[in-house]
C-alpha positions in Angstrom: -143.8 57.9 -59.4 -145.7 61.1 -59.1 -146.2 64.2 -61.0 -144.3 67.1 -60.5 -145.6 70.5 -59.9 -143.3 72.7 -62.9 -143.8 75.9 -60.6 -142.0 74.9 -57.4 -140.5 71.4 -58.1 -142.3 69.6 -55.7 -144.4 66.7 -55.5 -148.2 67.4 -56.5 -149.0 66.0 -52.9 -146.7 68.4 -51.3 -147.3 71.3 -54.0 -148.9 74.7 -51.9 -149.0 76.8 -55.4 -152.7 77.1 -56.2 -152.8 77.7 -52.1 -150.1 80.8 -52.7 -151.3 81.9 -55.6 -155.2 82.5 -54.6 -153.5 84.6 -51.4 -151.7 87.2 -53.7 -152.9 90.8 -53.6 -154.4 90.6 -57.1 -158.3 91.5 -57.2 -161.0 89.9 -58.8 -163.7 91.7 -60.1 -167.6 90.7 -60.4 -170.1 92.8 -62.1 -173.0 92.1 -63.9 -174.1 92.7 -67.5 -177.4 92.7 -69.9 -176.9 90.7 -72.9 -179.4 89.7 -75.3 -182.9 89.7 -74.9 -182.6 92.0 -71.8 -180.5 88.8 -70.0 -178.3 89.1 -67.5 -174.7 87.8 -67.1 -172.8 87.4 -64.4 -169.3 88.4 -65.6 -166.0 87.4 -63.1 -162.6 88.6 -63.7 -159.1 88.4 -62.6 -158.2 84.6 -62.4 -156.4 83.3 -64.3 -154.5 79.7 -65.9 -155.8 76.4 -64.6 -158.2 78.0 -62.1 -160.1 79.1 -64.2 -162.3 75.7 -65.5 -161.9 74.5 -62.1 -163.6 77.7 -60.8 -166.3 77.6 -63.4 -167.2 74.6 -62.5 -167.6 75.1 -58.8 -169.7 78.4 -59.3 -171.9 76.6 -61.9 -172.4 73.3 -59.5 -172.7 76.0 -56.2 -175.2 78.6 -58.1 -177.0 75.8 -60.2 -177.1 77.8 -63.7 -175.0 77.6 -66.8 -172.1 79.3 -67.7 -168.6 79.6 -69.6 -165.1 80.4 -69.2 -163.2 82.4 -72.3 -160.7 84.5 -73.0 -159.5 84.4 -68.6 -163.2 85.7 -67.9 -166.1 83.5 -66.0 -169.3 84.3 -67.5 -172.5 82.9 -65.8 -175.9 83.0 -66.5 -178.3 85.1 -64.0 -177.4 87.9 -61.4 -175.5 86.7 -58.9 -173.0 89.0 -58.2 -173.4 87.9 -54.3 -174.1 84.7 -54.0 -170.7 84.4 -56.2 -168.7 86.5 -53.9 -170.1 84.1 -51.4 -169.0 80.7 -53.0 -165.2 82.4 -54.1 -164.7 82.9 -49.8 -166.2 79.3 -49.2 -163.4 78.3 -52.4 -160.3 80.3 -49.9 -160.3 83.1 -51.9 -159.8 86.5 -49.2 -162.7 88.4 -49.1 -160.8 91.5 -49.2 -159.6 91.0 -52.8 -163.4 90.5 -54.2 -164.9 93.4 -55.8 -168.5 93.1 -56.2 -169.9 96.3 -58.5 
């Protein structure tokens, strides 16, 4: 028997949440810090729950450079404010809800 998604009810073959959810009109921010040593960070905001490590992941593989995921923020090593904004479109996130400052 399969899973069950505990959102909607359905099937985890049939379940559309992640799809629905990615589609709202919340906004996700990317902006770029110095940290220590005169580093940058690549700092991503505004996901949330499971998406999060799965995200991480994705970016890290797509921008090949380390990074980490705490406290609902995606911090990656290395300016790439861009060529993130880049892989969350190719992920199905809308462009217009990516803020790139």
């Amino acid at each position: 028997m399969s899973e069950i998604c505990p959102k909607c009810g359905l099937p985890k073959e049939l379940c559309v949440c992640d799809i629905l959810e990615r589609e709202t009109s919340r906004k996700i921010k990317v902006y770029a810090e110095k940290k220590k040593f005169q580093k940058y960070m690549t700092i991503v905001e505004g996901l949330n729950g499971e998406e999060l490590e799965r995200v991480t992941k994705s970016l890290k593989s797509m921008l090949a450079c380390g990074g980490t995921f705490k406290n609902g923020v995606i911090e990656l090593q290395g300016m790439h404010k861009e060529e993130v904004k880049k892989a969350l479109i190719k992920l199905g996130y809308p462009e217009d809800s990516i803020d790139v400052s």
